[in-house]
N, C-alpha and C positions, 0 to 999 in steps of 0.2 A: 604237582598234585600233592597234597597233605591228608596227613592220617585225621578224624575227626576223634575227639574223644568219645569214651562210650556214652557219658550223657547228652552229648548234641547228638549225638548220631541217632539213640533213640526219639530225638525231640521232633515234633508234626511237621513235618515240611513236603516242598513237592522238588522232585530232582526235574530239571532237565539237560537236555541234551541239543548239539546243533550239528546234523548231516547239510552240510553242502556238498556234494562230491556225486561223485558218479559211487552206484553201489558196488561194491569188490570185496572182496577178502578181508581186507584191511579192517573197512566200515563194519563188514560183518560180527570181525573178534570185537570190536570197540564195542559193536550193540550188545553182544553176549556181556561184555564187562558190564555195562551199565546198565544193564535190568536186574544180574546176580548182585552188583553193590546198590542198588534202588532196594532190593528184597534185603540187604542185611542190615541197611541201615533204618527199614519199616517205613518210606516213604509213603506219603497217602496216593502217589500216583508220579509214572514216569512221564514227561513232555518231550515230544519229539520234535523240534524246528527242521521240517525237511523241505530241501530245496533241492533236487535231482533233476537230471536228464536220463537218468535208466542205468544199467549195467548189468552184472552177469546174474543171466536167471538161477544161479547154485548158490549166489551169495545170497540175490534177494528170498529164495526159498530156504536159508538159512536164519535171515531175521524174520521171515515171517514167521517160522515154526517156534522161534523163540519168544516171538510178541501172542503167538495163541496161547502160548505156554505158561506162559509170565503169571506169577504170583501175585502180578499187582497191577492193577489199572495201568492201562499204557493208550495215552493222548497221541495220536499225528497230526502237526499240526503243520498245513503248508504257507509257508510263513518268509520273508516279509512279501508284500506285495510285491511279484514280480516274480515269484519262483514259480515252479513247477514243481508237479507231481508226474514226472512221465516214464513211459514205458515200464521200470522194473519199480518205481516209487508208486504207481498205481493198486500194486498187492500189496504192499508196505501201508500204504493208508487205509489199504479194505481191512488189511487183518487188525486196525487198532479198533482195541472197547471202544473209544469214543474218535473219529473221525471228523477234523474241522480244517477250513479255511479260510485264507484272506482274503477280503477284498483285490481284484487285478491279481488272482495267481489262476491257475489252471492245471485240470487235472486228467491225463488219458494216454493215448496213443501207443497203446501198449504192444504194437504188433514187433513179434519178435523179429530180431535182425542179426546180422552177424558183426564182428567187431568192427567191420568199417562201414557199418550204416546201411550194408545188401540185404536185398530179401534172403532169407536161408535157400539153400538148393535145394531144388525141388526134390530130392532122394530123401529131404529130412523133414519137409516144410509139414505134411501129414502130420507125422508123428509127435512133430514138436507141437504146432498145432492144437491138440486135440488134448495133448498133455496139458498145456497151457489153458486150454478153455476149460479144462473137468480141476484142477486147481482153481481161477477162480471162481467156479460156480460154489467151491466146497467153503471156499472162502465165507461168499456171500450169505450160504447157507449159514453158517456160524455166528456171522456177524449180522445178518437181517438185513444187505443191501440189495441195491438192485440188479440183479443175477444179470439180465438181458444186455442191461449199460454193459457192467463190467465185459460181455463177450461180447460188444460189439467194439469195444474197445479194442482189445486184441484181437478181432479178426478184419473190422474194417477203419481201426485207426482211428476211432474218433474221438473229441477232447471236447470237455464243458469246461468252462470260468466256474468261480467259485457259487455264484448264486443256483448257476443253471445243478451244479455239485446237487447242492441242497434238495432243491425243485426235483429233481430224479433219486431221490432216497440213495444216492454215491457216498456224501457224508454229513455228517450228524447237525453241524450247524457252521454259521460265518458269524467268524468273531473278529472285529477291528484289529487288534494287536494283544499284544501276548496282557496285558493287565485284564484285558475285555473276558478275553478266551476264559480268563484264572478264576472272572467274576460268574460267566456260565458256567461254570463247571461246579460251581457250590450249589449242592443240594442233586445232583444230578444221579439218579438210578440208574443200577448196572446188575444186570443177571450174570454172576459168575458160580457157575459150579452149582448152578441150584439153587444158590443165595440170592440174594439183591441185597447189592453192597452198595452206601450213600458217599458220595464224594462229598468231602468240606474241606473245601483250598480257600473259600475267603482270609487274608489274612496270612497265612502261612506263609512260613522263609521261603524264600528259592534258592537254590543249589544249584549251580550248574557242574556237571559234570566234563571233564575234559580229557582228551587223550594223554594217557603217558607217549614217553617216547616211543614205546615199541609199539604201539597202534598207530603212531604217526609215520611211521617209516614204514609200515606194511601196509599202509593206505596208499602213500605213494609210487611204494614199485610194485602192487600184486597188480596193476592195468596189466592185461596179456601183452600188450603192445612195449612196453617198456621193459617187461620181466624179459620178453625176447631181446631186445637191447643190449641188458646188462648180459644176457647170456651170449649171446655175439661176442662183446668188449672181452668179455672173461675168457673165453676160447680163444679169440685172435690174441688176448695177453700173455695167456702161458704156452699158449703154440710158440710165438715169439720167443720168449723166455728159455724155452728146453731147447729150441735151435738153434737160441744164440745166448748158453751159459755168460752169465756175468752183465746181463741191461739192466737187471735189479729193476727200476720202474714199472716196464711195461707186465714183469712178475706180477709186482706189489698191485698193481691201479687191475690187471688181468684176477688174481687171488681174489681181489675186495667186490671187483663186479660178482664172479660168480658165485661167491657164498651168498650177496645178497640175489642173484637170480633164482637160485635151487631154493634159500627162503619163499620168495616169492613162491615159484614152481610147486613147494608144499602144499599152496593153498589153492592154485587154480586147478583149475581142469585137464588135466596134463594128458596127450595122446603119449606114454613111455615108448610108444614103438616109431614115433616122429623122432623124439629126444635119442633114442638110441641110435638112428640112421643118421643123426646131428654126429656123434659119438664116431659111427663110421667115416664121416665125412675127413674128421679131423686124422683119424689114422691113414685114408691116403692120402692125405698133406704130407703127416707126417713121412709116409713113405719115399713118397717122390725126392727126400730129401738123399734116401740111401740109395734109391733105384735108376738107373737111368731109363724111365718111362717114353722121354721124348713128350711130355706133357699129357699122356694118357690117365695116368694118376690125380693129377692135378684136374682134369676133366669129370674123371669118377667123382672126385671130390665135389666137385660143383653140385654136380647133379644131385647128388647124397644130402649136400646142406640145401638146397633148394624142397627135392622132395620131404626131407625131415621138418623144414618148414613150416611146409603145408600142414604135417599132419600134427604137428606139436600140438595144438586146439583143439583141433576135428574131436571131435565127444557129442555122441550122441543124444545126450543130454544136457549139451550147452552148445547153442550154435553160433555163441559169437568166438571169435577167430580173430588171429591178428590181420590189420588192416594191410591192404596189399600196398598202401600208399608209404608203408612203414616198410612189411617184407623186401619189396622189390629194391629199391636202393641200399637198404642192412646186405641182405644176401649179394648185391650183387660189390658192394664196398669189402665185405670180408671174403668173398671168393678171390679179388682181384690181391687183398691184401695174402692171404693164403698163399697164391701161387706165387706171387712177387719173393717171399719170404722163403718159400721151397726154391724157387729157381737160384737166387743170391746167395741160400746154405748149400747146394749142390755145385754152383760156381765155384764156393771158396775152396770144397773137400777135393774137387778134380782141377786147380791151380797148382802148379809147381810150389813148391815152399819156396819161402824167401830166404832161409835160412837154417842150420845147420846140418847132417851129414847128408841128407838130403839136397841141399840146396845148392849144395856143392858141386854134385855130380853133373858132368856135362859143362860145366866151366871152364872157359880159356885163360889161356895166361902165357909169361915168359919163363924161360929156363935161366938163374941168375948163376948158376954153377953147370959145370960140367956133370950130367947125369947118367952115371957108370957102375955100378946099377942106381945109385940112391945120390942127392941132389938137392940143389934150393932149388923154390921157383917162388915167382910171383905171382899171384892170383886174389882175385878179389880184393885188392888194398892190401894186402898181408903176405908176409915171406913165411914160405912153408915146407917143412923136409918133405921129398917127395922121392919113388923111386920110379922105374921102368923098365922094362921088359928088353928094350933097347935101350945105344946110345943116345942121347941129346946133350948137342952140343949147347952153348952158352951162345944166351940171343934167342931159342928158335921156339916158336910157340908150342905151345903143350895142350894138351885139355885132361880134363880127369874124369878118369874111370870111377874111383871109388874114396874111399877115407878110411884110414881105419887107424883108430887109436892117436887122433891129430896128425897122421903121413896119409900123405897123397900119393894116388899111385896113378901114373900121368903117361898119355903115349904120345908121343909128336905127332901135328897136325897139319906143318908145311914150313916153311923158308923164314929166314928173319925176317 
């Protein structure tokens, strides 16, 4: 992405833009960018190439309120042949000033779902529902479509191609491809603010606008489905890491997931009291490492990163959720890694040391002197001053009491 000088920038042009993606966060901040840089550089109008499957109704009620908002003509255009406009791109088309589409695209289906394609639960389905139908009638109202499509759309599902679009006053016109589109739009009347503003794009540069980095990368991990991912890898990394000082890696690759999860996490719909009971999950991990539970810990655990799961999405005002097709193997791979990791850290702390004053103790050996009170002996590969409480004669096995200061302090143990 390039800075434009201030005299092209002022110069007549039309920006646009190209959503293919599912709507999220990501898409969101990028749309915000590119309607406040369409507004400073004075384009005669933003173009939107959208091609969706739907996404989270928070993001797409965030670009919608910024396309009603918009200082400046803003075009949705469902584009190439073969896209769609569905589920959450369906308010994303109603709320543009001018609404168009292509030949073989199609636009509807809006009934809200949860993240893995379910109907919402009936505890929520009213309410969302209801919310969903009185947004798009306000829509329509604004924009002069047709109220009745738009709610039958989100309530029984239903989807028109681009001519039928038309034919039902859904959107403004079908234009061939994007030169077609650029040639009806010149001369085209728009009631904004009271005005009626002329559009003249024959002619004009086009601009495309493109994501920088950081809308690329917030596009791809704000999915709920993913941002849970990284937030798994990043708990089971630094759980690893504090249990077992010095793997450095699973630190580093654990560190990098969860700064980008909690990024993510910023922007979605977070239940904090899922994410928190996530949080307790990981302290009876961690505890089972000091406690001898008998895996009772380790069980609390589970259950804690299962139920926080569940609720990390659950938002009353978003009813898509992470898929269970995602949850159920995440949860059940880092439950198994958890306990694995607990049991292996509480094996090592309750093993005998292999080695110094410690390791000593309770080791047998031979007496190489005569031990009267104090004496060689042999133990562990090594000749060692040793004393005892009794004689030992030379030849007769020993074992050790204690260590103190490199002397062994050793009691005979039986016969040579």
């Amino acid at each position: 992405m390039f800075a434009l000088s201030p005299a092209k920038s002022q110069q007549a042009h039309i920006d646009i833009v190209k959503i293919k993606d599912t709507i999220n966060p990501g898409v969101e901040d990028f749309m915000e960018y590119a309607l406040n840089r369409s507004v400073d550089d004075k384009a005669e109008c933003l173009i939107i190439l959208l091609d969706t499957p739907g996404g989270l109704m928070t993001s797409m009620r965030g670009i919608c309120q910024a396309i009603l908002n918009s200082r400046i003509p803003v075009v949705v255009y469902v584009y190439p042949s073969g896209a769609r406009a569905a589920s959450a791109g369906v308010f994303i088309t109603a709320a543009a000033d001018i609404a168009a589409m292509a030949p073989g695209t199609n636009i509807g289906a809006a009934h809200p779902v949860t993240g893995g394609g379910e109907n919402v639960p009936s505890s929520l389905n009213e309410k969302v529902m209801n919310d969903t139908l009185a947004f798009a009638r306000s829509i329509a109202a604004q924009r002069g479509r047709n109220s009745a499509w738009l709610e039958d759309s989100i309530s029984k599902s239903v989807s028109a191609t681009a001519r039928e679009a038309f034919k039902l006053n859904v959107i403004d016109l079908v234009a061939d491809n994007l030169p077609d589109l650029i040639n009806k739009l010149d001369g085209w009347h728009l009631q904004r603010s009271g005005t009626t503003v002329v559009l003249k794009t024959r002619g004009l540069e086009q601009r495309t606008i493109s994501p920088g980095i950081q809308h690329s990368i917030l596009r791809i991990i704000s999915d709920p489905n993913l941002a849970y991912i990284l937030l798994m890898i990043g708990l089971a990394g630094l759980y690893f890491e504090l249990s077992s000082p010095g793997a450095v890696v699973p630190g580093v690759i654990g560190g990098i997931s969860l700064i980008l999860a909690l990024y993510a996490l910023q922007t979605l719909p977070v239940n904090y009291a899922g994410f928190l009971i996530i949080l307790l999950a990981l302290v009876f991990f961690f505890a089972e490492i000091k406690i001898a539970s008998h895996g009772l810990l380790s069980i609390a655990g589970v259950v804690c990163l299962v139920l926080g799961s569940l609720m990390l999405f659950r938002n009353p005002e978003e009813p898509r959720q992470i898929a269970l097709s995602v949850l159920l193997p995440t949860t059940a791979a880092v439950s198994l890694f958890f306990a694995a990791v607990a049991r292996l850290s509480f094996k090592a702390q309750a093993a005998k040391p292999l080695s110094g004053r410690d390791a000593m103790v309770g080791m047998s050996g031979l007496a190489r002197s005569e031990i009267d009170p104090e004496g060689k002996v042999f133990v562990n590969g090594e000749l060692w001053n040793a004393q005892s409480d009794e004689r030992i004669e030379v030849g007769e096995k020993v074992e050790v009491l204690e260590m103190n200061n490199l002397k062994l302090k050793v009691k005979k143990i039986g016969g040579r």
